[in-house]
N, C-alpha and C positions, 0 to 999 in steps of 0.2 A: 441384566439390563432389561429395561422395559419394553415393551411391545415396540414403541412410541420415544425415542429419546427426547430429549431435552433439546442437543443441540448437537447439528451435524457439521464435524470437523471437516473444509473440504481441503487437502492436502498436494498440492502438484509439486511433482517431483523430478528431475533431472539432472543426471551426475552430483547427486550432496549425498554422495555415502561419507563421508567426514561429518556433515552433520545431523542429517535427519534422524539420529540418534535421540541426541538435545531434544528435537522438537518434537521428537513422541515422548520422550517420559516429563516434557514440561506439560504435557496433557495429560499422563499419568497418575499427575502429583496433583492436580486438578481439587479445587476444593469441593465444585460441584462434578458427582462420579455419572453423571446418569446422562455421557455422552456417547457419542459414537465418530471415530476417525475415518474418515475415506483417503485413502493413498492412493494415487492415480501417477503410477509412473510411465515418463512422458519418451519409451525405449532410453534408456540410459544407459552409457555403455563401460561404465563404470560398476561398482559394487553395489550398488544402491539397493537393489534389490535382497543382495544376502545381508545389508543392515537392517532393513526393514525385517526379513524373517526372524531376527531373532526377540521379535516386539508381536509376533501373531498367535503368541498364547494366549493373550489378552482378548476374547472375545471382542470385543470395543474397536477393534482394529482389523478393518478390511484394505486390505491389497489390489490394486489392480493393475495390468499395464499393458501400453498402444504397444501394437505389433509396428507401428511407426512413427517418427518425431512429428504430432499434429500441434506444438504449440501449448501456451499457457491458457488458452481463450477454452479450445478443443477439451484441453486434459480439463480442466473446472467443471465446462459443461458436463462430461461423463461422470464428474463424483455429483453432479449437482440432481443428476436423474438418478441416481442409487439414493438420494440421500432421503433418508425418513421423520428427522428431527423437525422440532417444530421452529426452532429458530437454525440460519446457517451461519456458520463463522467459517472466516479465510484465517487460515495457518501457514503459511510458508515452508517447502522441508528445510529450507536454513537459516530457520525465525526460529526465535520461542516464546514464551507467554508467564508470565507469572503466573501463580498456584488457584491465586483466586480469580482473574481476572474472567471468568466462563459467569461464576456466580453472579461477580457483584453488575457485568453487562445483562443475563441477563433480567435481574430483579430490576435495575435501573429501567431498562427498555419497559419490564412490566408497569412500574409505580409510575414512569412517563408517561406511558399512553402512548407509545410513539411503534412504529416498525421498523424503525432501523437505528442502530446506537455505536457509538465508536470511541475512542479516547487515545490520547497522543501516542506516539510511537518514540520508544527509543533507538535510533542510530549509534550500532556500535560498527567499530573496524575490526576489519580480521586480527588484529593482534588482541585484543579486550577493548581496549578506551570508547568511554560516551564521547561524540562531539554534537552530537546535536538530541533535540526533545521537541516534537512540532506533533500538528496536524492536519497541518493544510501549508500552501506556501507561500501562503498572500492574509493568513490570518495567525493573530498571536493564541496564546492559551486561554480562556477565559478562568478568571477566579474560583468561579461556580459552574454549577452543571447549567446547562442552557439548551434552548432549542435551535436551531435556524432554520430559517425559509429556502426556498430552493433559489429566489436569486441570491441571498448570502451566502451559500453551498459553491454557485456558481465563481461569485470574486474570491471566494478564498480557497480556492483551487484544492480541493482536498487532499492530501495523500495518509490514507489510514487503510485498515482491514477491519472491517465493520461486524460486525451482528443484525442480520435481518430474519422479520419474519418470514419466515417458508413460506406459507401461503398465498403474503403478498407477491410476492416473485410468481408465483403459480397461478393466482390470479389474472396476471397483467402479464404473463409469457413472458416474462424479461429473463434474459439470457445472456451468457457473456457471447462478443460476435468473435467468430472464432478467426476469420480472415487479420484479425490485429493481433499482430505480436509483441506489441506493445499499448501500454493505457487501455488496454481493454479493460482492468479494473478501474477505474478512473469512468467510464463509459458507463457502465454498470452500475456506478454510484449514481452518474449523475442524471442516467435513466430511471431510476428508481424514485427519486426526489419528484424528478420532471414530473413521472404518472401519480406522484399524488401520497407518498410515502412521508410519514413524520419525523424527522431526523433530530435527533441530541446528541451531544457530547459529553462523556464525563468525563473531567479535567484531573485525569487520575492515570498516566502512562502505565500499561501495563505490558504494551507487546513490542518484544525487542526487536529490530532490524537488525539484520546483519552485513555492510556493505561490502561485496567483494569482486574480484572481475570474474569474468567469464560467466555471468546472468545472461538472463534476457535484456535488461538494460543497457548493457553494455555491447551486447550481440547486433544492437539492431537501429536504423537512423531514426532517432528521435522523433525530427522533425518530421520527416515525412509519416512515421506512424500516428504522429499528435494529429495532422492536417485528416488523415481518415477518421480519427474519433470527432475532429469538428466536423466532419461533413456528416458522418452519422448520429450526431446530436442536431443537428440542422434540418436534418431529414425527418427529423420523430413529429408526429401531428401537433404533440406538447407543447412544442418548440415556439411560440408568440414573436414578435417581431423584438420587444422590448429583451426577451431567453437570446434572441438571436444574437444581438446585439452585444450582449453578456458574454455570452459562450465566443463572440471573435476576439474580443478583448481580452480574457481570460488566452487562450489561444496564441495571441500574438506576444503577451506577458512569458508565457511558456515557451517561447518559440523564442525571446530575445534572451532568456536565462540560457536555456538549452544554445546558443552560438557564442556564448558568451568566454565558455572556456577556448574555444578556439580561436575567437576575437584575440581575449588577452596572449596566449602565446606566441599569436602572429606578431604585436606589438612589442613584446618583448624579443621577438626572434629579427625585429625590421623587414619580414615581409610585410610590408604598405601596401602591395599588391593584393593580397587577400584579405586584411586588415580593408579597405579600401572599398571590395567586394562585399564582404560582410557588412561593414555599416552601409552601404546601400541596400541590403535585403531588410536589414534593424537599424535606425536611424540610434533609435533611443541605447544603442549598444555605448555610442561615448559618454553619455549620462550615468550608465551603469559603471563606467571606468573611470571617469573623475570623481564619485564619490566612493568606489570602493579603496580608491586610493588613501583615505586619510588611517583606514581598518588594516588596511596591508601594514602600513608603515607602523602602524600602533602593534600590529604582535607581531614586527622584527624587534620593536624597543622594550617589551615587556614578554615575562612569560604567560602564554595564551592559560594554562596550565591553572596560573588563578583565577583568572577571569569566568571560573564558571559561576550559572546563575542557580537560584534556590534549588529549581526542581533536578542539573545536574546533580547539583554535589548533594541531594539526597540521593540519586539512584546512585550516584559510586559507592556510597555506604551502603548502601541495598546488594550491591554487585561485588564487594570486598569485604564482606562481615566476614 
């Protein structure tokens, strides 16, 4: 390995000895080799650790781990100050990545001119099946590679794992905030943009998600973790009254998805008592239930199964060759 990598893997890890397996040899397989993985286990009290050792022959792969649970923000920060690469990529230990997707991010980033680059994510379920292919959640795919501005960044709510440049991060002291235990990836992005960073997308999924319980997502109230990311994008000197403006909207769009499942079950369950309560915190929560109504009723009468769109039913041939 070079003095200097290429690109530094940052790895947070907690109870995925089942799979942080996957997500070091999908960086293994790697078409571009001239990276480096930082593992950053977050006290896990599982096996995690004796899956990891048998992956540290591989000079390319360093280990590390908190004498105690500080968090997804905390554990980033620590691989982020080891890291020596000139570009950073977020890996997830129960994500994985296609072979090429290091390369072709980051030649992309380079031929753009840009400092930070990303491309949709695949959502799979713990069993195998793709149900979704996104990268944001207020914006669709685009056909081509493209740039966007930091207020498009802002409406279309991103959810990806990026490639940025090192430097610029080290430049502009931006850092994940470790006090959120949740969206502090989200926070990160959309600090990076705010201070002045070039962001594109290629419209080329390469990084699989994997959805399953007992995450952080699931660990922790949404809503109230989404409301410290707006106040700490609010807070940033960047932040203009017009970003302001943005980032509540954005916010409140987040905040009526996220009550949304508990909306509908209350309606289905006849509690109108909290059914009641909720659409008074989110008005726009019945607008979300009289149109999702016509979609429910359409895949009880049809199999959801066909209905997938171009870029699924290519990755299921990708995932079943």
């Amino acid at each position: 390995m070079a003095s200097r990598p290429t690109v530094s893997v940052i790895t947070p890890a907690y109870n995925v000895a089942p799979y942080i397996g996957q997500c070091i040899e999908s960086l293994q397989a790697q078409t571009l080799a001239d990276w480096e993985m930082l593992i950053v286990d977050d006290a896990s009290t599982d096996e995690t650790a004796a899956a990891v050792q048998r992956y540290l022959g591989d000079p390319r792969i360093r280990y590390m781990r908190n004498e105690q649970n500080l968090g997804p923000g905390a554990t980033r920060n620590r691989a982020l100050d080891a890291a020596q690469g000139e570009w950073i990529a977020i890996v997830d230990a129960d994500d994985w990545i296609a072979p090429e997707r290091l390369e072709k991010l980051v030649r992309f980033a380079e031929a753009q001119g840009v400092e930070m680059v990303a491309d949709p994510m695949i959502y799979h379920t713990e069993w195998g099946s793709v149900y979704q292919v996104q990268w944001a959640m207020f914006a669709g795919i685009p056909r081509r590679a493209r740039h966007y501005t930091a207020e498009e960044v802002i409406r279309a709510t991103p959810s990806v794992q990026p490639v940025i440049r090192h430097e610029f991060l080290h430049a502009h002291a931006i850092r994940y905030q470790s006090y959120m235990r949740l969206a502090e990836d989200y926070v990160l992005f959309l600090e990076t943009v705010l201070k002045g960073a070039r962001f594109a997308l290629l419209p080329e999924p390469m990084y699989y998600y994997r959805v399953r319980s007992g995450t952080t997502v699931t660990r922790y109230d949404s809503v109230e973790e989404r409301r410290k990311a707006l106040e700490y994008l609010l807070s940033l000197p960047e932040t203009t009254p017009r970003v302001a403006q943005l980032l509540r909207q954005a916010y409140h769009r987040r905040r009526t998805n996220a009550l949304y499942p508990q909306f509908a079950r209350s309606i289905k369950r006849g509690d109108w008592r909290t059914a009641a309560r909720l659409l008074r915190e989110s008005p726009r929560l019945a607008w979300m239930l009289l149109t999702g109504l016509p979609s429910a009723l359409y895949r009880r009468l049809f199999d959801r199964e066909k209905l997938i769109d171009p870029w699924r039913e290519t990755i299921h041939k990708e995932v079943h060759r």
